[in-house]
C-alpha positions in Angstrom: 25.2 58.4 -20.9 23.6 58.9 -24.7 21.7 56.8 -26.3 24.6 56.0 -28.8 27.1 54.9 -25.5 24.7 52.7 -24.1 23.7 51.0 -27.9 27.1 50.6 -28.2 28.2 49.1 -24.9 24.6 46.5 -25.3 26.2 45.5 -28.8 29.5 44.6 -27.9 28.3 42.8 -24.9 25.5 40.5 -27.2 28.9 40.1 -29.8 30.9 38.8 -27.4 27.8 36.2 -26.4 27.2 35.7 -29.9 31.1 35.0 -30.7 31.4 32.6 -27.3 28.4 30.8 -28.9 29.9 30.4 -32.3 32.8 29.0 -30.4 31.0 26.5 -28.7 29.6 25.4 -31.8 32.4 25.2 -33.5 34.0 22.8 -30.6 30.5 20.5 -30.7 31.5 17.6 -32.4 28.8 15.0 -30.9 25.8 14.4 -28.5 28.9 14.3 -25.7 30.1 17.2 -26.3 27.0 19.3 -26.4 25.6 17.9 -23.0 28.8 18.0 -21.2 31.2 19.9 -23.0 32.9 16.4 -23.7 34.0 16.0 -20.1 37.3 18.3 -20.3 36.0 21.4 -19.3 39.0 24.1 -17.2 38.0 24.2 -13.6 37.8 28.2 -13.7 35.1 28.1 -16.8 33.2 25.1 -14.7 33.3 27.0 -11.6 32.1 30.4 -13.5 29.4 28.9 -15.1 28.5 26.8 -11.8 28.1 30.2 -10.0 26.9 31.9 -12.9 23.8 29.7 -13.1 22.9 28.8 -9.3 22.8 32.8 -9.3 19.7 34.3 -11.8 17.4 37.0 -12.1 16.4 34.8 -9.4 18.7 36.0 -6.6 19.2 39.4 -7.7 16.0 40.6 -9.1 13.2 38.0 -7.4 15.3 37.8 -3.7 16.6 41.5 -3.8 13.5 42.2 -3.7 12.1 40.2 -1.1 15.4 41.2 0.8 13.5 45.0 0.1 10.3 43.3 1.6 11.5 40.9 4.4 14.9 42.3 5.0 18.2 41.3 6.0 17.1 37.9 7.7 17.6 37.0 3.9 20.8 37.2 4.4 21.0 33.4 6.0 20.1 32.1 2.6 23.4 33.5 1.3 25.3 31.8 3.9 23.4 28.8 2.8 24.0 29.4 -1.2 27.9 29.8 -0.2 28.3 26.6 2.4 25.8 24.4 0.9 25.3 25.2 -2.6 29.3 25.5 -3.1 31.6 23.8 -0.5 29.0 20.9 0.5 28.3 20.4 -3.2 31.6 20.5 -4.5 33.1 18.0 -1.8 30.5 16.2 -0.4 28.5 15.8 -4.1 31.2 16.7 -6.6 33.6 14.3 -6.2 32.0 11.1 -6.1 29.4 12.3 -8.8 32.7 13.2 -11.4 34.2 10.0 -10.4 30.5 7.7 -10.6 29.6 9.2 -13.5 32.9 9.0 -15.5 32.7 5.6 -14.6 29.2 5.2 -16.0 30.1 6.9 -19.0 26.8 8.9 -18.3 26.2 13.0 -19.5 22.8 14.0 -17.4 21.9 13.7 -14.3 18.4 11.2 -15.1 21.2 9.0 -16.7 23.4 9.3 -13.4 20.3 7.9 -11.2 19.9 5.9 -14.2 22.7 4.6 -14.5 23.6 3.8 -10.9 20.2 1.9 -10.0 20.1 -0.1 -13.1 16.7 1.3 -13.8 15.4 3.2 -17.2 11.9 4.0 -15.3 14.2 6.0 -13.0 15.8 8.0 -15.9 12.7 8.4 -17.5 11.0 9.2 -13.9 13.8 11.5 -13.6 13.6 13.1 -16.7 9.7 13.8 -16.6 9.9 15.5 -13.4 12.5 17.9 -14.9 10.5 18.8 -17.9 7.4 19.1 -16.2 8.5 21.6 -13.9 11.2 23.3 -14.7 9.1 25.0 -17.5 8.1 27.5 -14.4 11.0 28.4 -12.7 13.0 29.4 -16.5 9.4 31.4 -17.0 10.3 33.2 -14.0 14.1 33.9 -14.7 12.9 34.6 -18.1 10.3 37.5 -16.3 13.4 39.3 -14.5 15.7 39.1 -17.8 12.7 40.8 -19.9 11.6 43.4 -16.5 15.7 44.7 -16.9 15.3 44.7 -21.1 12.3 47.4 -20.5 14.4 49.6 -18.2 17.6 50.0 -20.5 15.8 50.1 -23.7 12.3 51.5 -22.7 10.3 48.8 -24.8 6.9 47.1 -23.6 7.1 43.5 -21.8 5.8 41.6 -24.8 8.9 42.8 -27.2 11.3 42.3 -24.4 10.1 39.1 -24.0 10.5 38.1 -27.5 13.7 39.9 -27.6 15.2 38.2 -25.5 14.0 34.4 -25.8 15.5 34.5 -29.4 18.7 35.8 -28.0 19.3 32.7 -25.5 17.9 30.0 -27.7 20.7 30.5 -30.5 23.3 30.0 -28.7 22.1 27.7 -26.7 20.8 25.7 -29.7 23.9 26.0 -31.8 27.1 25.8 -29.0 25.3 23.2 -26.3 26.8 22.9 -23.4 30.2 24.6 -24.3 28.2 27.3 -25.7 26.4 27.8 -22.7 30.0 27.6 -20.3 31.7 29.7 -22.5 29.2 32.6 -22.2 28.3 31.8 -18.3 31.9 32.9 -17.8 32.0 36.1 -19.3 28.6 36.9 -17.5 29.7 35.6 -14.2 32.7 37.9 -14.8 30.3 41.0 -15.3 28.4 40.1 -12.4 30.8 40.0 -10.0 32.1 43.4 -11.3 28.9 45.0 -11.0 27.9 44.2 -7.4 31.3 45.0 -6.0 30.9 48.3 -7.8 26.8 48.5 -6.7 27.9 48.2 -2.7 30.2 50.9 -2.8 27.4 53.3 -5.0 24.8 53.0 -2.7 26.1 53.7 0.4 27.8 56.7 -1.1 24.5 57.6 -2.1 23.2 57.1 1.5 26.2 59.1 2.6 26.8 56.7 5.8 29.0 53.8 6.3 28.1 50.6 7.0 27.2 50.2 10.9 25.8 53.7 10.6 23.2 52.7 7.7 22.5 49.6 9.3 21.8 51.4 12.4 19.7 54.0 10.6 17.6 51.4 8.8 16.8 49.6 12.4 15.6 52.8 13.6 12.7 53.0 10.8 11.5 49.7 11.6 8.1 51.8 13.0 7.4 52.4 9.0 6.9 48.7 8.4 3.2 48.7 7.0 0.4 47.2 9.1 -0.6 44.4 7.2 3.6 42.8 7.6 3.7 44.1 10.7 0.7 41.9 11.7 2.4 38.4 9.9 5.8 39.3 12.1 7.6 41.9 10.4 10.0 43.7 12.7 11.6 45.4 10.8 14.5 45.4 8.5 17.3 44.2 10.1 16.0 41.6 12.2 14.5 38.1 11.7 10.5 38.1 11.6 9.1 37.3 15.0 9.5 33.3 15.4 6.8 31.2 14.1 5.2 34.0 12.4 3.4 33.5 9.1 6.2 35.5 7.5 9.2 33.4 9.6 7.6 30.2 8.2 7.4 32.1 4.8 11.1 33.0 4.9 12.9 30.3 6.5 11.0 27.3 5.3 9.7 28.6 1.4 12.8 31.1 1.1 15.9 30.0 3.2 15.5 26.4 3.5 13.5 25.5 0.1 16.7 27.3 -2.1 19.4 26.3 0.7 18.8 22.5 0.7 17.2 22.3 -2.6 20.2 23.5 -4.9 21.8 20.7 -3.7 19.9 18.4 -6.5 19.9 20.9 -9.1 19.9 18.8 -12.2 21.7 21.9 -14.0 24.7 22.5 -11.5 24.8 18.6 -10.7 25.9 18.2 -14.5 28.5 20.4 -14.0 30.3 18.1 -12.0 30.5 15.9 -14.7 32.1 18.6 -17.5 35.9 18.0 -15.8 38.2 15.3 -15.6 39.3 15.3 -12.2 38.7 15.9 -8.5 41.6 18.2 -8.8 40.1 20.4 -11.2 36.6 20.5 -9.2 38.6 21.5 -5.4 40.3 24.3 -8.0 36.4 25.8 -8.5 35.6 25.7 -4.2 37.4 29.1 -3.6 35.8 30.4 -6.5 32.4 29.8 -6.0 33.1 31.0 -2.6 34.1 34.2 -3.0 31.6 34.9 -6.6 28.4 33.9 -4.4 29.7 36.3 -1.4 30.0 39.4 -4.1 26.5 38.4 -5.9 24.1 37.6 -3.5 25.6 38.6 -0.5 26.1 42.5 -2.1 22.2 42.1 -3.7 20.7 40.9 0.0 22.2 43.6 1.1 21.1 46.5 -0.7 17.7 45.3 -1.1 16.9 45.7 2.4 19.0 49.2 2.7 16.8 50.6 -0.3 14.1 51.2 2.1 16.2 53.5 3.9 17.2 55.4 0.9 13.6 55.8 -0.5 12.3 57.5 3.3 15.2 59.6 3.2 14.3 61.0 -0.4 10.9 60.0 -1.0 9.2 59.2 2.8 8.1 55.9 1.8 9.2 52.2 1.7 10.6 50.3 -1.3 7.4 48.2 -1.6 5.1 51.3 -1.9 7.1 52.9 -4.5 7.0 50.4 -7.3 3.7 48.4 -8.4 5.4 44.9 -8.2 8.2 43.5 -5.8 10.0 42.0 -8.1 10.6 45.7 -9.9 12.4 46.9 -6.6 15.7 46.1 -7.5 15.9 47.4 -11.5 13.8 50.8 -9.8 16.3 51.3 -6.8 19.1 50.5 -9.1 18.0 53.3 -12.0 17.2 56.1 -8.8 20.5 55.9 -6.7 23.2 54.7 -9.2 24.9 56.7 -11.9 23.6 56.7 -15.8 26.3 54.6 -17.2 26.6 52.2 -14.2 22.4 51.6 -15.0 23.0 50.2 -18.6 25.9 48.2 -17.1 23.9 46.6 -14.5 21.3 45.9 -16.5 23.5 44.1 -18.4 24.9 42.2 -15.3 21.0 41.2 -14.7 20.5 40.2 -18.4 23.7 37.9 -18.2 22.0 36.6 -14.3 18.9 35.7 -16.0 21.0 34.2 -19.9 22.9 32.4 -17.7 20.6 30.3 -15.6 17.8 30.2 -18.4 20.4 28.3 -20.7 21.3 26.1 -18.4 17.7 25.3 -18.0 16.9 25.0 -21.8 19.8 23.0 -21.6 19.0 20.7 -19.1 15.1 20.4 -19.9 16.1 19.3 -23.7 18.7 17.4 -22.5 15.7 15.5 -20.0 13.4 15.3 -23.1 16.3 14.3 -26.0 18.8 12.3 -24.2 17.1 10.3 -21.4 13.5 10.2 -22.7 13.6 9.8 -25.8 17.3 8.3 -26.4 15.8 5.5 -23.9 13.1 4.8 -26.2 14.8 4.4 -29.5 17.8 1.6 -30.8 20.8 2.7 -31.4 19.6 3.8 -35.1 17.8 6.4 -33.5 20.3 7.1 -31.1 22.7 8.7 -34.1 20.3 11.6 -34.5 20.5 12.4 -30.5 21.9 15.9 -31.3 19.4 17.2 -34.0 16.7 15.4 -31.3 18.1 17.3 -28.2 18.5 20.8 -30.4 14.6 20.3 -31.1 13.8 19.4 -27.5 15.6 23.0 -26.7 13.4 24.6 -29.0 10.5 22.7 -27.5 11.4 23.8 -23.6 12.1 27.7 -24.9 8.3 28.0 -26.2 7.1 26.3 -23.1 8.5 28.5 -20.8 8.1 31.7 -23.2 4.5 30.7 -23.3 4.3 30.4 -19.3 6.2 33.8 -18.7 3.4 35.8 -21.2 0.7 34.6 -19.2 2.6 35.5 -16.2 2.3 39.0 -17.8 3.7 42.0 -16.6 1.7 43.5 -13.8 1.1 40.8 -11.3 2.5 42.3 -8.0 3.5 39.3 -6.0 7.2 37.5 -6.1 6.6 35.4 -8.8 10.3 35.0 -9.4 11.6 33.8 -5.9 8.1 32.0 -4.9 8.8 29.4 -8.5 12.5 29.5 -7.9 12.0 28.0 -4.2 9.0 25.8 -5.5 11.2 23.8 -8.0 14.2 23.9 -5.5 11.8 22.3 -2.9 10.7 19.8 -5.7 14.2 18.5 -6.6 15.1 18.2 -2.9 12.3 16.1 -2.5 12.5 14.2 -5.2 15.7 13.4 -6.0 18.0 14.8 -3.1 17.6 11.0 -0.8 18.4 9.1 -3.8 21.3 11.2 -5.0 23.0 11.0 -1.8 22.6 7.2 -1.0 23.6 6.7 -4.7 26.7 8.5 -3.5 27.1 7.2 0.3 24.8 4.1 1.6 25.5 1.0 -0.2 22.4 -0.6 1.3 20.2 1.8 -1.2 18.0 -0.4 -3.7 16.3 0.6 -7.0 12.9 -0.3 -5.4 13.5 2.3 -2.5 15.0 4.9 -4.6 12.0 5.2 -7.1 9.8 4.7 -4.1 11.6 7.7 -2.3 10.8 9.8 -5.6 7.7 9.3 -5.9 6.5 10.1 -2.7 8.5 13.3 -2.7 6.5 14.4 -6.0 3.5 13.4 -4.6 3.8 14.8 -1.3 4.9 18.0 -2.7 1.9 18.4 -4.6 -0.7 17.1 -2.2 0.9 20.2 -0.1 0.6 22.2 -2.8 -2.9 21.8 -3.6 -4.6 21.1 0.2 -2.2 22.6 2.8 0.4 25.4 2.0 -2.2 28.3 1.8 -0.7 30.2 -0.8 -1.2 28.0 -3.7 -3.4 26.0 -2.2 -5.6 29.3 -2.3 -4.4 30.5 -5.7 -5.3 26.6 -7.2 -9.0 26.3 -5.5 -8.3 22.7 -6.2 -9.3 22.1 -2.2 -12.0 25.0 -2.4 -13.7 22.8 -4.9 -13.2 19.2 -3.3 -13.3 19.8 0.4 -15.4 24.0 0.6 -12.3 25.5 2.3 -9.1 27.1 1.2 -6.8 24.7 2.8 -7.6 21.7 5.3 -5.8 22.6 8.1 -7.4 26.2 8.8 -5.9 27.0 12.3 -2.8 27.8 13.3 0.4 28.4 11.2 0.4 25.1 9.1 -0.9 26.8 6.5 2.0 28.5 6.0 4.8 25.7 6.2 6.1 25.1 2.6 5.9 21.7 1.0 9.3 20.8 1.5 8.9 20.7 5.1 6.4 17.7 4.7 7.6 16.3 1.4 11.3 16.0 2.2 11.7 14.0 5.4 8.9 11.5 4.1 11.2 11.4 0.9 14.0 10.3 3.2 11.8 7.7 5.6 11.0 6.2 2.5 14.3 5.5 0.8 15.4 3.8 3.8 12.5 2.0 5.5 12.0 0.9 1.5 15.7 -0.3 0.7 15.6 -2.4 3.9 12.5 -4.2 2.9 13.9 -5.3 0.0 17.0 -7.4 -1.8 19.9 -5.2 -1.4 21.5 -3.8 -5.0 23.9 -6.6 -6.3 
């Protein structure tokens, strides 16, 4: 493809964003609107944009490549996004959080919790938590946006960077939340497309089918490098060796810190609330279904098969060809797939990563405009809530723009999936108990809600910083208090994520808690 084809085919596709922006602006008529599109969104644009942001840069670029690095054991966090993340949220969450919340007359998910325990330290608790930390995971969707920006228009990291904050912050600025459905639907659209095109490329380009290339990639399993061979690598397709420092990195950081987490995603749970009936929700299950499948299921995939295509071409392994893991996928993608189809998929990447950052910008401004400050001002105040949130938006871009820049562009480990599991763990922790017994136990109390959260930040953070090795190492927080990397220093603890600690004591807590105390009138 020329250089004129591939301007062309960028512009129309940042048009159409830009037009679908205009529109939502256009159709944002107050503070309701612009946080949940005024509550009558169509179930096909709710369930697009639902998919469309649960799956980023994230899944494609940060977990394709770990797929590359770990292999196909990955795959379990697919059936996870699909059977949690859609059908358990959409039935099990969805419905009573449309039907709650409509009652409540509430548009975020800090008012929700709100809302339902009676409590503005909750909202604002809430709220806090949300703009504190997901500042790191949009930096790190933000990184595999700008990596796929360098590839189709050969420009440095810093340009691409700025590039392509300014791109999602008008429209996310000017069309709120309808802006932000409107253009999740046309990427989710181009995403789908893409992958079920990408599955069928590569293993023309292997020349095998699909039991022959899996069977050819098990049969390299002796290339897997000595230092992952000694953490439990075994090879491609099969699961790390079981309670291995890379089993506890996959299925508790990975598998079950995304799998469980997504569940109280502040930015899909809103979602819920952007239709007008339970009809309309059951309308988006078989959607979200079948998108996450294609997306993920097609990425996971062909992230671990690129190691078989590199040895046959190049006699080494995906992770020794590039510098960084989270450059495997965009790399693989421009070797083994046609000119045109690479401008195209960059695109589909670009629209991954627009997507889920602005539904973050979204929901962080929303956290700081709406429940922060809107429950610290009278209802003077309250009449500027739009130009307050728009601000807030602008205020969450350059926080996470200034994260991703130091972030830089050549550090080599999987900065994207590592923040995207760390906030998922976080919002399990912290919120996922209380959510659910706002939904289902009717013995739940304010005290043991907040209770429930706090210990699940807390707990996640003392992990952090004294017993998951990782960060613990990375923070020297411990190093300086206690003179050792982490406190438990022999056997695999070290290597459990947070959530694995932080989550159940989230959930003793809500309930020992609420049955101490005066049951909710």
């Amino acid at each position: 493809m020329d250089n004129f084809s591939m301007y062309l085919i960028v512009m129309v596709y940042f048009l159409s964003v830009a037009f679908l922006g205009y529109l939502g602006y256009k159709k944002t008529k107050d503070s309701k609107d612009f946080l949940i599109g005024g509550g009558e969104m169509n179930p096909i644009v709710m369930a697009l944009s639902y998919g469309a942001t649960f799956i980023s840069a994230s899944a494609i670029v940060g977990f394709g490549g770990v797929a590359a690095t770990f292999g196909m054991g990955i795959q379990w966090l697919m059936f996870l996004n699909m059977f949690v993340g859609v059908v358990i949220a959409f039935i099990i969450f969805g419905r009573p959080t449309r039907r709650i919340g409509a009652k409540l007359k509430v548009s975020t998910f800090a008012q929700f919790l709100g809302a339902f325990y009676e409590s503005k330290k909750i909202r604002i608790f809430v709220a806090a938590v949300i703009f504190i930390c997901m500042p790191l995971y949009a930096a790190a969707v933000l990184r595999g946006g700008v990596f796929c920006m360098q590839e189709v228009f050969g420009i440095n990291f810093d340009l691409a960077l700025l590039i392509f904050t300014i791109i999602v912050a008008s429209y996310v600025i000017a069309g709120g939340m309808k802006g932000v459905m409107y253009t999740d639907a046309l990427q989710a659209v181009i995403m789908f497309l893409c992958m079920a095109f990408l599955v069928v490329g590569v293993y023309k380009a292997l020349g095998m089918g699909f039991s022959e290339a899996n069977a050819a990639l098990g049969a390299i399993s002796d290339q897997v490098p000595e230092k992952l061979a000694a953490v439990g690598h075994r090879g491609w397709t099969s699961m790390p060796a079981f309670a291995s420092q890379q089993w506890y990195t996959l299925v508790t950081s990975l598998i079950m810190g995304v799998g469980i987490g997504c569940l109280a995603q502040p930015q899909l749970v809103v979602r819920f609330m952007t239709v007008n009936s339970t009809k309309k929700l059951n309308q988006g299950v078989a959607i979200g279904c079948v998108f996450l499948i294609i997306t993920v299921g097609v990425v996971y995939h062909v992230g671990a098969l690129s190691n078989l295509y590199f040895w046959k071409t190049d006699g080494a392994i995906s992770i020794n060809m590039v510098e960084a893991s989270d450059k495997i996928i965009p790399y693989f993608i421009g070797r083994v797939m046609p000119t045109w189809f690479v401008t195209i998929f960059m695109l589909c990447i670009l629209s991954a990563s627009m997507s889920t950052l602005s539904a973050q910008f979204h929901t962080m401004a929303a956290a700081a405009g709406s429940d922060i400050y809107g429950s610290c001002v009278n209802e003077t105040g309250k009449k500027k809530m739009t130009v307050i949130i728009r601000l807030a938006v602008l205020v969450s871009i350059l926080i996470s723009f200034i994260i991703c820049f130091v972030l830089g562009e050549g550090n080599d480990s999987p900065i994207i999936a590592i923040s995207t599991s760390l906030f998922m763990g976080i919002c399990a922790s912290a919120f996922l108990p209380s959510y659910f017994c706002a939904l289902y136990w009717k013995k739940v109390t304010t005290k043991g809600a907040y209770a429930s959260m706090w210990v699940g930040v807390v707990a996640t953070i003392l992990a952090l910083l004294f017993l998951h090795a990782k960060e613990a190492t990375a923070l020297g927080i411990c190093k300086a208090v206690f003179g050792t990397d982490v406190l438990v220093t022999n056997g695999m603890l070290k290597f459990v994520d947070p959530i694995m600690f932080a989550f159940p004591l989230s959930c003793i807590t809500i309930v020992v808690v609420s049955l101490l105390t005066k049951n909710k009138d």
